[in-house]
BALOBA-1460 file (C-alpha; in Angstrom, 3 decimals):
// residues 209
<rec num="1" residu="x" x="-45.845" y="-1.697" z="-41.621"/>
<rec num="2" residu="x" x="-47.339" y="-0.660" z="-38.477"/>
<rec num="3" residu="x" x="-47.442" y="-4.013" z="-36.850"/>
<rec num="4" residu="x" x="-43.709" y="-3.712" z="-37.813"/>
<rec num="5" residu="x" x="-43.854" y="-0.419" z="-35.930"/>
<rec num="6" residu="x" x="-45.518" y="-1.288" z="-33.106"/>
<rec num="7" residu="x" x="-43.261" y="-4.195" z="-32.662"/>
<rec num="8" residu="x" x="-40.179" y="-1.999" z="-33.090"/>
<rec num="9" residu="x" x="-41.531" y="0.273" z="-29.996"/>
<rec num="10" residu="x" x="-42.795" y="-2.744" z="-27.669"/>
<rec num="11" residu="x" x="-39.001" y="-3.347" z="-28.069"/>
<rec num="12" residu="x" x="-38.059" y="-0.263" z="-27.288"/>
<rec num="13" residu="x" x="-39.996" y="-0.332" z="-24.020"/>
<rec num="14" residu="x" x="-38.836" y="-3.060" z="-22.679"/>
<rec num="15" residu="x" x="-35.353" y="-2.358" z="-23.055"/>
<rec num="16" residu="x" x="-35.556" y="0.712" z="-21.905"/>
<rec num="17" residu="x" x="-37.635" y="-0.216" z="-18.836"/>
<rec num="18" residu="x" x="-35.217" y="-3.318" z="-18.022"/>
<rec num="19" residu="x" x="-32.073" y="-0.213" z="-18.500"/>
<rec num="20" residu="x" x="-34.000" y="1.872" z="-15.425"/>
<rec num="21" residu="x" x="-34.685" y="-1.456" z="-13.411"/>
<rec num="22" residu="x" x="-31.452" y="-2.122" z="-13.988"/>
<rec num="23" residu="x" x="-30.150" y="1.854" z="-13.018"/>
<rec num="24" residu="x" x="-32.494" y="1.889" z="-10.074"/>
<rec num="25" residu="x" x="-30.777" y="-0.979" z="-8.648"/>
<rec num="26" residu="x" x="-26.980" y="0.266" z="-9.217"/>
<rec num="27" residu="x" x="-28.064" y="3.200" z="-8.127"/>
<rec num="28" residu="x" x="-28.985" y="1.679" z="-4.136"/>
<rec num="29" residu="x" x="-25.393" y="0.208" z="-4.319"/>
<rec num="30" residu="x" x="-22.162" y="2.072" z="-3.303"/>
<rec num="31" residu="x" x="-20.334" y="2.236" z="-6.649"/>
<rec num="32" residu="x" x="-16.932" y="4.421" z="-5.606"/>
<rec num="33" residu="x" x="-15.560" y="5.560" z="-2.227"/>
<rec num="34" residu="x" x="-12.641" y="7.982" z="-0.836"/>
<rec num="35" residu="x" x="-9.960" y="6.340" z="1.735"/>
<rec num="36" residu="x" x="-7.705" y="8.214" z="3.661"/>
<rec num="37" residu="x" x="-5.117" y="6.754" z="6.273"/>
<rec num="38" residu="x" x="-2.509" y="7.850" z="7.884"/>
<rec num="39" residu="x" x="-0.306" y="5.113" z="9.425"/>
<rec num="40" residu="x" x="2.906" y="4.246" z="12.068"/>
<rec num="41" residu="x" x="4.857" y="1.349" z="12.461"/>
<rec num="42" residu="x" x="8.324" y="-0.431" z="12.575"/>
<rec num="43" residu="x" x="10.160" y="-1.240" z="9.309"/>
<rec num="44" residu="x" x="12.688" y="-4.000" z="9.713"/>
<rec num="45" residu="x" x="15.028" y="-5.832" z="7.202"/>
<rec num="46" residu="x" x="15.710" y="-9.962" z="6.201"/>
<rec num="47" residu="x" x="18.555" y="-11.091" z="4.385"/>
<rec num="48" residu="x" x="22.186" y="-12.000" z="4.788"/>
<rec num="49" residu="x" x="22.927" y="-9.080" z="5.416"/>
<rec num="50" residu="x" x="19.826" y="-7.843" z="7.446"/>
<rec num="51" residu="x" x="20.567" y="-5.135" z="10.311"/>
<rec num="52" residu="x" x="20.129" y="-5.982" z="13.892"/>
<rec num="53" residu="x" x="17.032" y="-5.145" z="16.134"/>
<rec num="54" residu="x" x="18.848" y="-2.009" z="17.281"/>
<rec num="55" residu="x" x="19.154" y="-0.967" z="13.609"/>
<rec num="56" residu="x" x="14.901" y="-0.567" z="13.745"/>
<rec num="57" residu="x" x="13.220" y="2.143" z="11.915"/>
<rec num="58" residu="x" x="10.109" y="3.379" z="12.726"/>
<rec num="59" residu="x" x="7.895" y="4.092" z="9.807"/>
<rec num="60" residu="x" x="5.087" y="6.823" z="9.052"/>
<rec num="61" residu="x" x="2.302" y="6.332" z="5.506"/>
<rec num="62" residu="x" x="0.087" y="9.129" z="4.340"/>
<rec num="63" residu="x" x="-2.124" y="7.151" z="1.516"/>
<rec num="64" residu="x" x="-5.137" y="7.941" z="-0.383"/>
<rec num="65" residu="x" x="-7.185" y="5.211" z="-2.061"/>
<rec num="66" residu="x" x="-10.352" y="4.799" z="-4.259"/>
<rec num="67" residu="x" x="-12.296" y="2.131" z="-3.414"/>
<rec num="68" residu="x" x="-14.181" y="0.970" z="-6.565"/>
<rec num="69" residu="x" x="-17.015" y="-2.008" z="-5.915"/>
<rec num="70" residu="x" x="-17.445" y="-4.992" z="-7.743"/>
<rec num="71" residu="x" x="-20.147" y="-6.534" z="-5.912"/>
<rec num="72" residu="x" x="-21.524" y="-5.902" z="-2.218"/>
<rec num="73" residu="x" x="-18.797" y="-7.866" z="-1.143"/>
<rec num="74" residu="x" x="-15.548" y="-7.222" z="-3.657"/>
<rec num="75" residu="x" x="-13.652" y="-4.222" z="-4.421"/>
<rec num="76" residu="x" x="-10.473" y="-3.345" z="-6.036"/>
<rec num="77" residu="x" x="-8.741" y="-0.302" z="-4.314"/>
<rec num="78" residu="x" x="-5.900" y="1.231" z="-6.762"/>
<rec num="79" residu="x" x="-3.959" y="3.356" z="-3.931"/>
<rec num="80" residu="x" x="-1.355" y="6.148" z="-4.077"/>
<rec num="81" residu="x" x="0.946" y="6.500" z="-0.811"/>
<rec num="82" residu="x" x="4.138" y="8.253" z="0.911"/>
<rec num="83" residu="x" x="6.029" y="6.293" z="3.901"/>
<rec num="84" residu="x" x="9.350" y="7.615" z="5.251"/>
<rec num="85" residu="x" x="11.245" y="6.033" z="7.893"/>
<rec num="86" residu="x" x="13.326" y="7.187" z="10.975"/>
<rec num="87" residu="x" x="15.475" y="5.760" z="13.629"/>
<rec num="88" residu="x" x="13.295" y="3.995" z="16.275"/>
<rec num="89" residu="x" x="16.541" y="3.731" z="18.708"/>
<rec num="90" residu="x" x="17.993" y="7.701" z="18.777"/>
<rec num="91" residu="x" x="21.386" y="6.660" z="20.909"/>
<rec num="92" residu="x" x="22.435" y="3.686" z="19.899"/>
<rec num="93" residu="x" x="26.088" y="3.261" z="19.834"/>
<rec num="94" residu="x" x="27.107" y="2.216" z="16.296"/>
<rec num="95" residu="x" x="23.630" y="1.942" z="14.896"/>
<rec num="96" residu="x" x="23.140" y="2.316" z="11.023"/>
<rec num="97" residu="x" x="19.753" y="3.372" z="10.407"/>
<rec num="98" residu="x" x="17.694" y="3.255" z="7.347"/>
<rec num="99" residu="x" x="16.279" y="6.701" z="6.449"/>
<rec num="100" residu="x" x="14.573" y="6.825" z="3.450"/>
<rec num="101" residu="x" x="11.186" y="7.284" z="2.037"/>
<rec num="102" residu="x" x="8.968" y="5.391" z="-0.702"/>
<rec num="103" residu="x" x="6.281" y="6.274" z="-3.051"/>
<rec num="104" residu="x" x="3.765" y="3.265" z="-3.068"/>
<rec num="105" residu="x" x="1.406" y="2.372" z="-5.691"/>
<rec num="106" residu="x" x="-0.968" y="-0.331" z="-4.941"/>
<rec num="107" residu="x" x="-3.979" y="-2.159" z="-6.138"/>
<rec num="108" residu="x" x="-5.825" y="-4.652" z="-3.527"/>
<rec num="109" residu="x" x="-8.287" y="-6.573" z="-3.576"/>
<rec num="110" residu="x" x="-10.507" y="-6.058" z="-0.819"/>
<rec num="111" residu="x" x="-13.480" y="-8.416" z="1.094"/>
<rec num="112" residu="x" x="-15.845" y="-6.951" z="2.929"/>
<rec num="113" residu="x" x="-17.373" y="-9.433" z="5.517"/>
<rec num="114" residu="x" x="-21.130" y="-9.636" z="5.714"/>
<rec num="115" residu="x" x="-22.888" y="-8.329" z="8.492"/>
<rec num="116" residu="x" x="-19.967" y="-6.688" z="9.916"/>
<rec num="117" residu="x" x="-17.518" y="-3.917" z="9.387"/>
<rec num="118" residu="x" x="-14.479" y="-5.681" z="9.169"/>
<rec num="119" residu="x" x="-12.734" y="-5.755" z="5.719"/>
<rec num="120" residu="x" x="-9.705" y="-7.987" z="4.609"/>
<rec num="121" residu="x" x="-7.046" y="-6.956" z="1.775"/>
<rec num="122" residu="x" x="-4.668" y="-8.530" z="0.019"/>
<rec num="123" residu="x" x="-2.313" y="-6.153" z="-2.849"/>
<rec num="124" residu="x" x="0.592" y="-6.226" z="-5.026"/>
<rec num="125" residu="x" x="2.936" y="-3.250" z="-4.227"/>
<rec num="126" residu="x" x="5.288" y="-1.339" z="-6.585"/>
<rec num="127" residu="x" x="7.386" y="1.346" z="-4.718"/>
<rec num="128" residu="x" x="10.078" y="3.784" z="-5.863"/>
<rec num="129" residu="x" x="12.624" y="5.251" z="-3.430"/>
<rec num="130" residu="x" x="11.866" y="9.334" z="-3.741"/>
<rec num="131" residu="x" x="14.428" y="10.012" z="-0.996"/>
<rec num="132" residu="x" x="17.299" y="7.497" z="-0.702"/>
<rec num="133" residu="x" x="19.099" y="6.251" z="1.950"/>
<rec num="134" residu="x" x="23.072" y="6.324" z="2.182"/>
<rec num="135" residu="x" x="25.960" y="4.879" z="3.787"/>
<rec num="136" residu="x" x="27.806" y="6.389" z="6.202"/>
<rec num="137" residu="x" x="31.229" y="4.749" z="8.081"/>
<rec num="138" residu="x" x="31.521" y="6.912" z="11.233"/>
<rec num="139" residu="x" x="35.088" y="5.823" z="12.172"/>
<rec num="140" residu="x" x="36.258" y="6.627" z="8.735"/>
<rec num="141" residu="x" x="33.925" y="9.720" z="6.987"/>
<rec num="142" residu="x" x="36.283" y="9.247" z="4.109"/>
<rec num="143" residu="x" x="35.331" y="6.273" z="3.099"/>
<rec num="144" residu="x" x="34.644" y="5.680" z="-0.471"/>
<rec num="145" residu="x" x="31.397" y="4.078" z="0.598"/>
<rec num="146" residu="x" x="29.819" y="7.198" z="2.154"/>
<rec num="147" residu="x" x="27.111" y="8.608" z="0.400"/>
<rec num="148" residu="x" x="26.411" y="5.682" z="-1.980"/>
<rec num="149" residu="x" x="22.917" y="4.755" z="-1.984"/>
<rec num="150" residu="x" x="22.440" y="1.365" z="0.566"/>
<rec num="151" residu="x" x="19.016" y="0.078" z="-1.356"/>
<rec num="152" residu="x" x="17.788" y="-0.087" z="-5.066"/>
<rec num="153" residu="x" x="15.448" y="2.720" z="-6.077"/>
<rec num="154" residu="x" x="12.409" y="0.073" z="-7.220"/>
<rec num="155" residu="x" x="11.268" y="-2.398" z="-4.999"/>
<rec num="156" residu="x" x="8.188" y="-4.658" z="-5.157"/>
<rec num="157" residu="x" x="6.211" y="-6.380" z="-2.561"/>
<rec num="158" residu="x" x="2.588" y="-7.763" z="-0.978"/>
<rec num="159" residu="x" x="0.179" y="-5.898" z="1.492"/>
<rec num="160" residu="x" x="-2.101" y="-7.996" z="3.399"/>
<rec num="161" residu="x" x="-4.542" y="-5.725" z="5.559"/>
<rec num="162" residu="x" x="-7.648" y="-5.851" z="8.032"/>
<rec num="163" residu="x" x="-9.659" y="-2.558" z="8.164"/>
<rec num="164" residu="x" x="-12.419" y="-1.951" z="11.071"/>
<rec num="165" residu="x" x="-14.723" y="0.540" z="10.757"/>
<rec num="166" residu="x" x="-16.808" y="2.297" z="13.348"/>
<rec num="167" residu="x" x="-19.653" y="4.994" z="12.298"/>
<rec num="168" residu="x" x="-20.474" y="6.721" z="9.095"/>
<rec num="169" residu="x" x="-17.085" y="7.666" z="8.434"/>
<rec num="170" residu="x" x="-14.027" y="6.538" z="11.039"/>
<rec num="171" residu="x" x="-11.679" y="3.525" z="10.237"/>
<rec num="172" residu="x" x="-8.692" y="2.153" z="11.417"/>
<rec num="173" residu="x" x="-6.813" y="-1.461" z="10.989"/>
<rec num="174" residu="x" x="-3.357" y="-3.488" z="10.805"/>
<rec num="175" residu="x" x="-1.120" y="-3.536" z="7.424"/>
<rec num="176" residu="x" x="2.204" y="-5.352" z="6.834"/>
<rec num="177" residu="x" x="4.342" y="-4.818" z="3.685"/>
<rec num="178" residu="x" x="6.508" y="-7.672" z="3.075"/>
<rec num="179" residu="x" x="9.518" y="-6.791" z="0.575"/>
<rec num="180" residu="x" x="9.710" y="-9.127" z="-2.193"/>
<rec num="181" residu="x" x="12.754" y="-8.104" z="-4.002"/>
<rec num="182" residu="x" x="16.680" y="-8.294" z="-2.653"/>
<rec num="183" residu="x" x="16.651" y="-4.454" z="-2.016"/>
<rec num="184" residu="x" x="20.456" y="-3.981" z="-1.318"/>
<rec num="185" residu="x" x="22.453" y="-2.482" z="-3.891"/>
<rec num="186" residu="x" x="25.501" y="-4.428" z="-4.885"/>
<rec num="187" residu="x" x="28.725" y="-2.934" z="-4.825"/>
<rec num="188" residu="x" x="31.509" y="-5.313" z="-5.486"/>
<rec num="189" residu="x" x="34.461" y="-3.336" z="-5.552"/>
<rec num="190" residu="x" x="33.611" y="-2.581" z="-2.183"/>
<rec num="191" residu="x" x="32.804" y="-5.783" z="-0.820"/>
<rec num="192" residu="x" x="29.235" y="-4.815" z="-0.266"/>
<rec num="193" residu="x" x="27.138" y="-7.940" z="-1.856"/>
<rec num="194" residu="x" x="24.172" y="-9.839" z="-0.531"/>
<rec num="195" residu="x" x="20.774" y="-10.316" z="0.207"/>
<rec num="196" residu="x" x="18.479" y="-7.292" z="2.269"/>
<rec num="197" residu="x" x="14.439" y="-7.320" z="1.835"/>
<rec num="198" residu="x" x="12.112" y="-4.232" z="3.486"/>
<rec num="199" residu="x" x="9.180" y="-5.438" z="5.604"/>
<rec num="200" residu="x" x="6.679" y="-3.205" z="7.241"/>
<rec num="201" residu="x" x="4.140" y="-3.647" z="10.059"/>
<rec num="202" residu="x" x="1.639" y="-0.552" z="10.454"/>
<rec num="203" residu="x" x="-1.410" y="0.559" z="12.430"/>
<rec num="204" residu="x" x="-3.833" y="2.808" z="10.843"/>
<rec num="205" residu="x" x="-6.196" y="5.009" z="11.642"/>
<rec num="206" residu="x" x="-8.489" y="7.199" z="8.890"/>
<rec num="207" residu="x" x="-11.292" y="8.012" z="7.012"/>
<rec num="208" residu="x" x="-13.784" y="6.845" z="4.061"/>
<rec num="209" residu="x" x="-16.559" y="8.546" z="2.577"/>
């Protein structure tokens, strides 16, 4: 019985001194982290019926995302974000812009490069259109196409990224979002059918910690 016993504790022991080896060394590694950025760019369209370069938006993100590691090397970054976008070209003549904003829920999968501070991403994108854009015929405002919404409300896409970071605290990078989806709501009774998709190039600047 108290061989048993004493058998029962040596157990015990070990496991429980492999458990804090085991803790100890977790505990050295980064586990979670906080990301910030705030971002600018130019949003431009594809498609059949893709607008011209004078039809440019600019773009603005405010995006908060939680870094969780994997490894010293891999981490998967579920991220919530805003981006709105606004006429890049203010007077010109017969220009349809797209003003609209997105709310962007993403999940990348991130590579931090040994010995350096340079990080690659790569994530799928699901956004929904909070604030839509509409049409608007300027030589006839009573059209029946006025105020109909130009894109879908979901759209889906990719977000490859590079992230730098300088000091404790301080990062910044490039980020495109290329639209996967045909964006463009159809509306066939008013001849307005084809083929649009929303891509986004961004510089960012923000913080982790």
């Amino acid at each position: 019985m108290l061989n048993k016993l004493a058998q029962i504790c040596f157990c015990c022991v070990l496991l429980l001194t492999g458990y804090t080896g085991f803790a100890q060394e977790q505990g050295t590694r980064k586990k979670l982290e906080h990301n910030i950025r705030l971002g600018t760019g130019v949003s431009f369209e594809t498609g059949s019926h893709a607008k011209s370069y004078q039809n440019l938006s600019a773009a603005v993100q405010l995006a908060y995302g939680l870094d969780v590691f994997l490894s010293e090397r891999f981490s998967l970054m579920p991220e919530v974000g805003l981006r709105a976008g606004m006429p890049v070209f203010l007077f010109a003549v017969g220009a349809d812009f797209d003003g609209m904003a997105y709310a962007d829920l993403s999940l990348s999968l991130r590579y931090h490069k040994p010995a350096s501070n340079v990080i690659y991403g790569l994530a799928p994108v699901v956004s929904y259109m909070v604030v839509p854009d509409t049409y608007y015929v300027d030589a006839d405002p009573s059209d029946p196409l006025n105020r109909k919404e130009t894109f879908n409300r979901a759209d889906f896409g990719v977000r490859p990224s590079m992230t730098f970071r300088h000091g404790r605290h301080f990062q910044w990078g490039v980020e495109a979002h290329i639209g996967i989806l045909n964006a463009m709501r159809q509306y066939p009774e008013y001849n307005r059918t084809g083929a649009i998709s929303v891509h986004l190039v961004m510089l960012f600047c923000g913080w982790h910690f």
